[in-house]
C-alpha positions as CSV (number, residue, x, y, z in Angstrom):
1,X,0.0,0.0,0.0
2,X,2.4,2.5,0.7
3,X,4.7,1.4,-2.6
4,X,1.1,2.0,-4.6
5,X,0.7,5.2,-2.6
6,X,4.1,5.9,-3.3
7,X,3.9,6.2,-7.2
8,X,1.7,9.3,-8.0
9,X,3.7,11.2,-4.9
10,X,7.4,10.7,-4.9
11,X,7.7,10.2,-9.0
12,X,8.4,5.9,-8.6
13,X,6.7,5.3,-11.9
14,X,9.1,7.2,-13.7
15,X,12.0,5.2,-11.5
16,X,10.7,2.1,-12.5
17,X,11.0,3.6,-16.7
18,X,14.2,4.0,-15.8
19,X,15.6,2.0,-14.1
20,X,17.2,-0.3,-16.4
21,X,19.4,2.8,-18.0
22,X,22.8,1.8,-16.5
23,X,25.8,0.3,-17.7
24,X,26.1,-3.4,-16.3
25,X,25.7,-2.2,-12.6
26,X,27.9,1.3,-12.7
27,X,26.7,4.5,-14.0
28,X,22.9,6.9,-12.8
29,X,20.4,8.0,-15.2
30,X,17.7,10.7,-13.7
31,X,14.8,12.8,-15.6
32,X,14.5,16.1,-14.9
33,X,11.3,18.7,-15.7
34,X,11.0,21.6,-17.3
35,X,11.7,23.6,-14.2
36,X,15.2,21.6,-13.7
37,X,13.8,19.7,-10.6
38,X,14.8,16.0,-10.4
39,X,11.8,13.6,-10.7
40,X,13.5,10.4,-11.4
41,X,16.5,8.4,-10.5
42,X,17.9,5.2,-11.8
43,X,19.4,4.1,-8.5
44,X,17.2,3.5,-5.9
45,X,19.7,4.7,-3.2
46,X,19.5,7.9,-4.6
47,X,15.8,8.7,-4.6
48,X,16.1,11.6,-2.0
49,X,17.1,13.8,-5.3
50,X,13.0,13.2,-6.1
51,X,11.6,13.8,-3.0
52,X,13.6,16.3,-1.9
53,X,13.2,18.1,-5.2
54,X,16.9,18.4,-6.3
55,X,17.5,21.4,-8.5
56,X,21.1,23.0,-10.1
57,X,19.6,26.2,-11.0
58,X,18.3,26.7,-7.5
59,X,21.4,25.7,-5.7
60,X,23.3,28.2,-8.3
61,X,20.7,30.7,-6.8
62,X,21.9,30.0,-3.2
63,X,25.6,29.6,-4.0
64,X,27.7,29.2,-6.8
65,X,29.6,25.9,-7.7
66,X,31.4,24.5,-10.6
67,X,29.8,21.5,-10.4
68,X,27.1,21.9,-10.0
69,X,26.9,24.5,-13.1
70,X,28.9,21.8,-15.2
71,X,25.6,19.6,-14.7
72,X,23.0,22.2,-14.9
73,X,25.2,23.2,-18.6
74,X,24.4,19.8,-19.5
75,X,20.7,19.7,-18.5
76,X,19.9,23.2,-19.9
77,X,21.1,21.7,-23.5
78,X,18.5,19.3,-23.0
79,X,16.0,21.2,-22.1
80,X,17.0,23.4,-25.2
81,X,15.8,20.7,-27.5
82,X,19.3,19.5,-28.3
83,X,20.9,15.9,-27.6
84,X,24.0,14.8,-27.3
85,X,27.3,13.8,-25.4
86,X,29.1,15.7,-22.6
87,X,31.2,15.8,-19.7
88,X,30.8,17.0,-16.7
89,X,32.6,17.1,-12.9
90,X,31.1,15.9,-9.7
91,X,32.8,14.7,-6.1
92,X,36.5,15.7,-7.7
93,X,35.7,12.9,-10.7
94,X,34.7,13.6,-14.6
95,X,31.4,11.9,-15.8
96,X,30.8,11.3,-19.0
97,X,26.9,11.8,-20.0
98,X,24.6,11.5,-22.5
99,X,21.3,14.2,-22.9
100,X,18.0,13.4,-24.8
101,X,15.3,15.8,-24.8
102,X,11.5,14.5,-23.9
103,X,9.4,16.5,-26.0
104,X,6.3,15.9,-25.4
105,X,6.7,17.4,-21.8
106,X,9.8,19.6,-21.9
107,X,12.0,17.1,-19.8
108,X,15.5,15.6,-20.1
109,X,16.9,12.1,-19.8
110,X,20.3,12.2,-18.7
111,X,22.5,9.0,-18.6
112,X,26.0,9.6,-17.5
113,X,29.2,7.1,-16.1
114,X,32.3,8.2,-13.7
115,X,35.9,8.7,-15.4
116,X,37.1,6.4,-13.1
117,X,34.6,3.9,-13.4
118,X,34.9,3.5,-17.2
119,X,38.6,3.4,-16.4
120,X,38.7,0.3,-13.6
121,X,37.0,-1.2,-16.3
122,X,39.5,-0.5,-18.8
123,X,41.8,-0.9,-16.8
124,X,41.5,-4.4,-15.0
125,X,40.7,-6.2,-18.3
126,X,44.0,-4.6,-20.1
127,X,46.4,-5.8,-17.0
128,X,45.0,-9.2,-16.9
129,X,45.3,-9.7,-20.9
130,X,49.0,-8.6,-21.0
131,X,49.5,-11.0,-17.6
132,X,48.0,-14.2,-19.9
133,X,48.7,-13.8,-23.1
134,X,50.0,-11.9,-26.0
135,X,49.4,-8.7,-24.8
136,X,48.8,-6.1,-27.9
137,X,46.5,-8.4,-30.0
138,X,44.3,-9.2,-26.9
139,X,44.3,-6.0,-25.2
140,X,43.6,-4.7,-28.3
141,X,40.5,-6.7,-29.2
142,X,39.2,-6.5,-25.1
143,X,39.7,-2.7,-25.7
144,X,37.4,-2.6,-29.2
145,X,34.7,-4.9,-27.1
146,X,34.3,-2.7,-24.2
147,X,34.4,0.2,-26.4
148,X,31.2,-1.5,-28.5
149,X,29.4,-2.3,-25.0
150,X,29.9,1.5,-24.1
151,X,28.9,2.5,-27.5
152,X,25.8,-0.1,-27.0
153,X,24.8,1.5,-23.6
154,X,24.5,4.9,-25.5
155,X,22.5,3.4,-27.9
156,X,20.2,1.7,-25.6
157,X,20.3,4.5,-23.4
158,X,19.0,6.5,-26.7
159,X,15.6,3.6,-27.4
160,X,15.4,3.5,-24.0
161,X,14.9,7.5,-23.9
162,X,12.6,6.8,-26.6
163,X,10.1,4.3,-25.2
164,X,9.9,6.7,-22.5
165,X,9.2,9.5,-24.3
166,X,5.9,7.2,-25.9
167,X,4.6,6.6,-22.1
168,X,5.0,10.1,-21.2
169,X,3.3,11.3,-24.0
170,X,0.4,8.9,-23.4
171,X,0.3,9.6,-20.2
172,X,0.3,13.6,-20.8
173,X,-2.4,13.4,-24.0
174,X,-4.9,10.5,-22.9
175,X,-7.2,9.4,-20.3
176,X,-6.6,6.0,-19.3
177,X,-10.2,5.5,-18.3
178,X,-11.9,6.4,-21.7
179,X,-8.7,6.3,-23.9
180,X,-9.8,9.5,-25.0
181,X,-7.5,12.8,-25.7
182,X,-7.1,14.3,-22.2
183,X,-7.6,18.1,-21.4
184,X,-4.1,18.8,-21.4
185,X,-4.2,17.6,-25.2
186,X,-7.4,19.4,-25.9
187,X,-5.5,22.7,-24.5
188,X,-2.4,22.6,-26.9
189,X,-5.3,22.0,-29.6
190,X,-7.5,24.4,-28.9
191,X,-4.2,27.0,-28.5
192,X,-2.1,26.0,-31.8
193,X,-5.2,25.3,-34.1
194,X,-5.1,27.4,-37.2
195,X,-8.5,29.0,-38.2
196,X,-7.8,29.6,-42.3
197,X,-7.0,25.8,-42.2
198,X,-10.1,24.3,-42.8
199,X,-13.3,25.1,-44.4
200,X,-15.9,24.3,-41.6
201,X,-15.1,23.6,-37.9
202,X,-18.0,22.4,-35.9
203,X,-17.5,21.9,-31.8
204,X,-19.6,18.9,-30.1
205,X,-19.9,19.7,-26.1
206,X,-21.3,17.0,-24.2
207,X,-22.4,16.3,-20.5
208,X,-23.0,13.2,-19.2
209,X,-26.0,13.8,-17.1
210,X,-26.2,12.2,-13.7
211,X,-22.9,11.2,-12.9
212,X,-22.6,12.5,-9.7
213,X,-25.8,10.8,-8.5
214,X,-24.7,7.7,-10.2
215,X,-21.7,7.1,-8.5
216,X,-23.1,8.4,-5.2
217,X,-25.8,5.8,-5.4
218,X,-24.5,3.5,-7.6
219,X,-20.1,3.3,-6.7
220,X,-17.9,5.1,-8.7
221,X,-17.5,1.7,-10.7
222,X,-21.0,2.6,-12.1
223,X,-19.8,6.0,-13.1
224,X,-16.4,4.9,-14.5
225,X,-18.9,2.5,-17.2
226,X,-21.4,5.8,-17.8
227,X,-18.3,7.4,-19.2
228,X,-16.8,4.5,-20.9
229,X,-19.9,4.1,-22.6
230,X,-20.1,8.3,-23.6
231,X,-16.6,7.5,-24.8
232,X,-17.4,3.9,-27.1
233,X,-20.6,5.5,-28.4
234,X,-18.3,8.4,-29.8
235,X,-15.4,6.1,-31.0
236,X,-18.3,5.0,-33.1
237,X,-19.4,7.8,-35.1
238,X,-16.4,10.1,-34.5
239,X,-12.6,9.1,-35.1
240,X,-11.0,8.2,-31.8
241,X,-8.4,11.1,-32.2
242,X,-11.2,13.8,-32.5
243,X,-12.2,13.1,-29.2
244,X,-11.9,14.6,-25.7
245,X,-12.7,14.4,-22.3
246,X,-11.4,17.6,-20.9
247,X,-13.9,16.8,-17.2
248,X,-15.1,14.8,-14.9
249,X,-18.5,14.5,-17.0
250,X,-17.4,16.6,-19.6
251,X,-16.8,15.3,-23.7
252,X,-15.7,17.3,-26.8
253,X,-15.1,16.1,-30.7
254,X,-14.4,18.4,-33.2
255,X,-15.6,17.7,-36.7
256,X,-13.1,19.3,-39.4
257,X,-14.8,19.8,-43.0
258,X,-18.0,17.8,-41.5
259,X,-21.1,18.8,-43.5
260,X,-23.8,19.9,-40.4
261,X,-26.3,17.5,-41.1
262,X,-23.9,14.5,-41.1
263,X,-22.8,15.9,-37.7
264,X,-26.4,15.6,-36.0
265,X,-27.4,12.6,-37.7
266,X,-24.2,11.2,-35.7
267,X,-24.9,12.9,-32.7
268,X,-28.8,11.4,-32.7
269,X,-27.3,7.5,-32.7
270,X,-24.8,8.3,-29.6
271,X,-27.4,9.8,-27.7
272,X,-30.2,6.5,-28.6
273,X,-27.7,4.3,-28.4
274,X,-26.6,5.9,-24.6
275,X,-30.1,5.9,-23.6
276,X,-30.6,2.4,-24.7
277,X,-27.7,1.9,-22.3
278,X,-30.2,3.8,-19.2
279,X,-27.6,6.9,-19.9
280,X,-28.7,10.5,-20.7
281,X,-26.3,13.1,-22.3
282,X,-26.9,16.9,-22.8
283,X,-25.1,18.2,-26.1
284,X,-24.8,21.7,-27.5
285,X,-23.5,22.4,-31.0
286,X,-22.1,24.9,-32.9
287,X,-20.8,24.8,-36.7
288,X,-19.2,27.5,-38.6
289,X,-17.8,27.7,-42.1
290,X,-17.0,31.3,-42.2
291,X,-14.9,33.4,-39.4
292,X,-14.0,30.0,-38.3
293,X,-12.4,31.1,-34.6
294,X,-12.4,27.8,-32.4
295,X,-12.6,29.5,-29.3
296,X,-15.5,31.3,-30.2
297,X,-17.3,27.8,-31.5
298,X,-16.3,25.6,-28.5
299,X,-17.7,28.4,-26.1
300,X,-21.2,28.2,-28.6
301,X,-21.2,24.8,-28.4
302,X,-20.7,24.7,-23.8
303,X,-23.7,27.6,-23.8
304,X,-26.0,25.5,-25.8
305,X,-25.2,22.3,-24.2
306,X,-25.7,24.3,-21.0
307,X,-29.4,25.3,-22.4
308,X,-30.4,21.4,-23.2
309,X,-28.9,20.6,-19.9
310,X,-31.5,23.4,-18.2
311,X,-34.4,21.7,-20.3
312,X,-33.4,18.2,-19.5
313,X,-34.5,18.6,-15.6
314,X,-36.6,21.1,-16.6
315,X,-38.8,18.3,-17.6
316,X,-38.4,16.2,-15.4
317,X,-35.6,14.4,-16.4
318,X,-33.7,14.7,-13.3
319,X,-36.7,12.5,-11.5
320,X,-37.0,10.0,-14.5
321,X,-33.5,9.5,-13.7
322,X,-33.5,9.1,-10.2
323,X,-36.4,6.7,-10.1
324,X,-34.4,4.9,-12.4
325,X,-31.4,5.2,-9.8
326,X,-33.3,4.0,-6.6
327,X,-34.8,0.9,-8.3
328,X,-31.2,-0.1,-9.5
329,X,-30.4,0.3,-5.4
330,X,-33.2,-1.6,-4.7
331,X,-31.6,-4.4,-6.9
332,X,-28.5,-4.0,-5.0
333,X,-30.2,-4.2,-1.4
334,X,-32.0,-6.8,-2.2
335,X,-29.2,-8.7,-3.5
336,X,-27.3,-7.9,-0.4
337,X,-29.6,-9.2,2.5
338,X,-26.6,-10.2,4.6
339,X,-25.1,-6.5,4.8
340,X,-28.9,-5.7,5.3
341,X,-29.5,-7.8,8.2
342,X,-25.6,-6.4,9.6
343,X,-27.1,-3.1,9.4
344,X,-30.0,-3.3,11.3
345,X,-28.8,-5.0,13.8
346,X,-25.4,-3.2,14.6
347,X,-26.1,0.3,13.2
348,X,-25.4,2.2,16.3
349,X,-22.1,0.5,16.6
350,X,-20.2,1.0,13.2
351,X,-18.2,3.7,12.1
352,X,-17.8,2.9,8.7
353,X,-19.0,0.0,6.4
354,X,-18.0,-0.6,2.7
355,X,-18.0,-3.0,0.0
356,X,-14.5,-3.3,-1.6
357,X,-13.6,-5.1,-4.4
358,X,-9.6,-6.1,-4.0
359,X,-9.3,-6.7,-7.6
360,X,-9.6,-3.0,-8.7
361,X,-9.5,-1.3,-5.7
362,X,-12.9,0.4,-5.7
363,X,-15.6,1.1,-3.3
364,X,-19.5,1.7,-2.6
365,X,-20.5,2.7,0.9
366,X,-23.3,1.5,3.2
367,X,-22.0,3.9,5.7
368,X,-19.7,6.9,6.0
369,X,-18.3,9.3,8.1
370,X,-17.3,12.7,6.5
371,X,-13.9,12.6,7.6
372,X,-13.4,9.5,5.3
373,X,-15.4,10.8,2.8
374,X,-13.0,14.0,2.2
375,X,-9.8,11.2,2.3
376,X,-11.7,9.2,-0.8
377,X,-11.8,12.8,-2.9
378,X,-8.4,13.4,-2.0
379,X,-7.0,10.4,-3.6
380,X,-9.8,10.0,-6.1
381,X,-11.6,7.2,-4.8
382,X,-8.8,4.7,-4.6
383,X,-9.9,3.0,-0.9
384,X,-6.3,1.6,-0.5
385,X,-4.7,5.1,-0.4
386,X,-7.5,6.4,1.6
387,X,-7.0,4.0,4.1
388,X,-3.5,5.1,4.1
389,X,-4.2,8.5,4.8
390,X,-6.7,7.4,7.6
391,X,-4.1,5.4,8.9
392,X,-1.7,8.5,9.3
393,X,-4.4,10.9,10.6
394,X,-6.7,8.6,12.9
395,X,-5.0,5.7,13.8
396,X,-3.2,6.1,17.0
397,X,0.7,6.0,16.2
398,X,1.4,2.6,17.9
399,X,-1.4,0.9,16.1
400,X,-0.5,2.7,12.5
401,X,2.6,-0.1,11.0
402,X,0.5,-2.8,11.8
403,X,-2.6,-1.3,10.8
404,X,-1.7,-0.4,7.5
405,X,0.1,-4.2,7.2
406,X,-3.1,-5.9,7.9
407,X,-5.0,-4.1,5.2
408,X,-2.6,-5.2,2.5
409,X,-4.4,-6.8,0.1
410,X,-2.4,-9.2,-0.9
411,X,-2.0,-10.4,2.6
412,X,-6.2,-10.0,3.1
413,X,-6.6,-12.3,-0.1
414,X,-4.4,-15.5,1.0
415,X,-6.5,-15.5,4.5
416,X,-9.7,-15.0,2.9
417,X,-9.0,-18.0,0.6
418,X,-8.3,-20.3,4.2
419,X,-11.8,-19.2,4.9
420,X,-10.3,-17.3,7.7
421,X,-12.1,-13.3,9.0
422,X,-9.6,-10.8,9.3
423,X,-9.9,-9.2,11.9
424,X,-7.8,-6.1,13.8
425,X,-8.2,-4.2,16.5
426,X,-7.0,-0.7,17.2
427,X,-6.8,2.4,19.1
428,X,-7.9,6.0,17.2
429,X,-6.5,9.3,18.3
430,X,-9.4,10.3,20.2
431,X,-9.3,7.1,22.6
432,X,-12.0,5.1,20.7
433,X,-11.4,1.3,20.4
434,X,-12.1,0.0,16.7
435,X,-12.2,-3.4,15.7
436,X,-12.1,-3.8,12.0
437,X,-13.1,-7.0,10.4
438,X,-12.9,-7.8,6.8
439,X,-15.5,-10.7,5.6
440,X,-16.2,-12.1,1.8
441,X,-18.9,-11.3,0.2
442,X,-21.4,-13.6,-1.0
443,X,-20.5,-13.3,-4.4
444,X,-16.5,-13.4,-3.9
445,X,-14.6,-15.4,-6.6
446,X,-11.3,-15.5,-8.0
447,X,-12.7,-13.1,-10.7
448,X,-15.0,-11.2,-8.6
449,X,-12.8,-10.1,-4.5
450,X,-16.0,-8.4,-3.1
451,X,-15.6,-7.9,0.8
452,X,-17.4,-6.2,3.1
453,X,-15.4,-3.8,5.3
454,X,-16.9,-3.0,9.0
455,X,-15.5,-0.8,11.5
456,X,-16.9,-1.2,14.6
457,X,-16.9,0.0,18.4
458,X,-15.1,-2.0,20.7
459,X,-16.7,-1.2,24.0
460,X,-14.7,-3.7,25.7
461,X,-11.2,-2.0,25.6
C-alpha cells in the first residue's frame, strides 16, 4: 500500500522507466522537468534527489559551484531541445553523460558514467590480458569490445529514452479511463489550431447527465462505465483522435470539414444508443464555415449544451433518472440481505461499512463518516490510499505499522482464501477502540474479490 501510494507522490513510476538505464551495474540515469527539478532516478539509493526536489539552477541561486553549473550546462542543452554527449565534474571525478530531450513534456533524460569507473573497467581487463597472453593483439580486441558495449549503452540509453518519451506522452495526452484525448491535449489544440485551415469547424460539447448521482448511489464503478460508454458510443461515429474528455462529466469532438447535417445525424445515434444503455447526455452544437475562430465555437457549443442541460431537468428528467437510480439500489439491497441484516442490527455501533472489491481497488459505501469521505476525494476514490491516509491521521501512532500491514491486500486475499475473517483491532486518536473485520462477500470469486469492510466500536477496551 504504501509502494502504490508511493507512485503518483514521490515520482516511482518514472523510477521504475528508468531503471534499467545503467551500464552493467555502474553508472545513474535521472529525468528532470522543465523547471530543472529531479523527478526520477535510476538508482534507488538515490531517490532523495525526487523527493527532496533536487535542483542546479536553484542551488546556483543560493551559492555558486562549478559542479554543479557543469551539470546544470548539460541539463539546460536538453532542455534546449538539443541531444547529445558531454562531460561534466562531480565529487573531484569527470562523468561522461549523454542528454535526450522529452518533448512531449519539456523534460531531459540524462545517462551519464564516472571517469574512473569506465577506467577500472578499462583498466582491469587490459592488466590481466597482457598478464595471460600476448598482450597487444588481446588488449587490443578486449579494448574494441568494451568500447562496442559502451557504445551499446548509449544506444540503448537512446531507445530507451525513446520508449519513454511514448509513455510520457500517453500519459500527458490520454485518459486512461476512456482512452480518449485528455484536457491537457485538448489545451495545446484548442491553442495552436489554425483558423484559415479548414473550411468548416464544428464543436460537439457534451455532459454526461447524472454522474454525480450515479456514482453516489451507484459506486464510482457505475460512473467509471457511464463514461466509458459516452466514450465507445463516440469512438463510433467520430474518429477516436477527434475526441476529448477535458472533465469529470465533460466530452468534446471536433468535426473538421464535416457537412452539419452528417454531424447531428451522428450525434442522434450516440445519444439513442446511450439511452438504450439507461444513460442520458446533454449536447450543445455549434458549426461554422466562415470566421471559423475555435474558441468562439467551442464556447457556442458549452452555452448551448448548457441550455439542453437546463431543459433536460426542466422536464423532469432529473426525477425520471433518479427513479431509475433507486430501483437499480433496490436491486443491489435486495441482493445484499446479509449487509442488510448487519445493518439493522449493529447500526449504532459502526463507524464505517463498505463494499471493496480487492481486484480494482474500488468502493461503494453502506455507511460513511465525513472525515473518510473528504480522504476518498483526496485520492480520487482509490480505498487503498485512503486508508493510508486514515491510517496517518486517525489511527493512534502505535497501532499505524501494523494497521496499515493488515490491510494489505495481498496479505487480506491468501487468508480469505483459508476461509479465515480478518480481523484487527486498534486504538484511534481520540481514545476510541475499533475493531475492524474484513468478511467475503457472498459473491466473492477468484474473478470477482467483493468484501465487506466493518469498522466497529469495541466497547470492551
Amino acid at each position: 500500500m504504501i509502494g502504490a501510494f508511493s507512485v503518483e507522490k514521490d515520482g516511482y513510476l518514472f523510477c521504475e522507466l528508468i531503471k534499467n538505464i545503467r551500464f552493467v551495474d555502474t553508472g545513474e540515469s535521472y529525468i528532470i522537468n522543465e523547471e530543472g527539478t529531479d523527478i526520477a532516478v535510476s538508482d534507488p539509493e538515490h531517490i532523495s534527489w525526487v523527493n527532496d526536489g533536487y535542483n542546479a539552477q536553484q542551488l546556483l541561486l543560493e551559492k555558486e559551484d562549478p559542479s554543479v553549473r557543469s551539470v546544470m550546462e548539460l541539463e539546460q542543452k536538453g532542455l534546449n531541445g538539443e541531444s547529445g554527449v558531454g562531460t561534466y565534474y562531480w565529487e573531484g571525478g569527470l562523468c561522461y553523460v549523454v542528454y535526450i530531450p522529452i518533448p512531449s513534456v519539456h523534460w531531459v533524460l540524462l545517462a551519464g558514467l564516472r571517469e574512473e569507473e569506465l577506467a577500472a573497467m578499462l583498466k582491469s581487463t587490459l592488466l590481466s590480458s597482457i598478464v595471460k597472453g600476448p598482450a597487444l593483439s588481446i588488449s587490443v580486441a578486449v579494448f574494441l569490445v568494451l568500447s562496442m558495449l559502451i557504445l551499446f549503452w548509449i544506444i540503448s540509453s537512446t531507445k530507451k529514452s525513446a520508449e519513454i518519451n511514448q509513455k510520457l506522452n500517453f500519459i500527458a495526452n490520454y485518459d486512461s479511463l476512456t482512452n480518449c484525448n485528455n484536457r491537457n491535449c485538448y489545451l495545446s489544440v484548442l491553442n495552436s489550431f489554425s483558423n484559415n485551415d479548414y473550411d468548416s469547424l464544428a464543436c460537439i460539447y457534451i455532459d454526461a447527465n447524472g454522474l454525480h448521482e450515479i456514482n453516489n448511489l451507484l459506486g464510482h464503478q457505475a460512473g467509471d462505465a457511464m463514461l466509458k460508454a459516452v466514450a465507445d458510443e463516440l469512438f463510433h461515429v467520430f474518429p477516436q483522435n477527434e475526441v476529448y474528455r477535458i472533465g469529470g462529466d465533460e466530452f468534446i469532438v471536433f468535426c473538421m470539414d464535416q457537412n452539419k447535417q452528417e454531424i447531428l445525424n451522428k450525434m442522434k445515434i450516440v445519444k439513442k444508443n446511450l439511452k438504450d444503455q439507461g444513460y442520458e447526455i446533454s449536447v450543445g452544437i455549434e458549426w461554422q464555415d466562415e470566421g471559423i475562430d475555435i474558441k468562439t465555437i467551442v464556447g457556442t457549443a458549452e452555452k448551448n449544451m448548457q441550455s439542453e442541460k437546463q431543459r433536460y431537468y426542466k422536464e423532469n428528467g432529473k426525477e425520471r433518472q433518479m427513479r431509475t437510480l433507486n430501483q437499480e439500489v433496490e436491486q443491489m439491497v435486495l441482493e445484499k440481505q446479509d449487509a442488510d441484516t448487519f445493518l439493522s442490527v449493529l447500526a449504532p455501533d459502526f463507524k464505517g461499512v463498505y463494499f471493496v472489491n480487492l481486484d480494482n481497488d474500488t468502493i461503494r459505501h453502506l455507511f460513511i463518516p465525513s472525515y473518510f469521505e473528504e480522504m476518498l476525494k483526496e485520492t480520487n476514490d482509490q480505498f487503498s490510499k485512503a486508508l493510508f491516509l486514515y491510517a496517518n491521521r486517525i489511527v493512534m501512532p502505535e497501532y499505524r505499522n501494523q494497521f496499515i500491514n493488515f490491510c494489505r491486500y495481498e496479505n487480506l486475499k491468501i487468508q480469505l482464501n483459508r476461509n479465515t475473517t480478518p480481523e484487527f483491532i486498534y486504538q484511534k486518536i481520540d481514545g476510541t477502540y475499533i475493531t475492524l473485520r474484513i468478511l467475503k462477500f457472498k459473491t466473492y470469486t477468484e474473478q470477482n474479490r467483493e468484501t465487506l469492510w466493518i469498522f466497529g466500536v469495541n466497547d470492551n477496551l
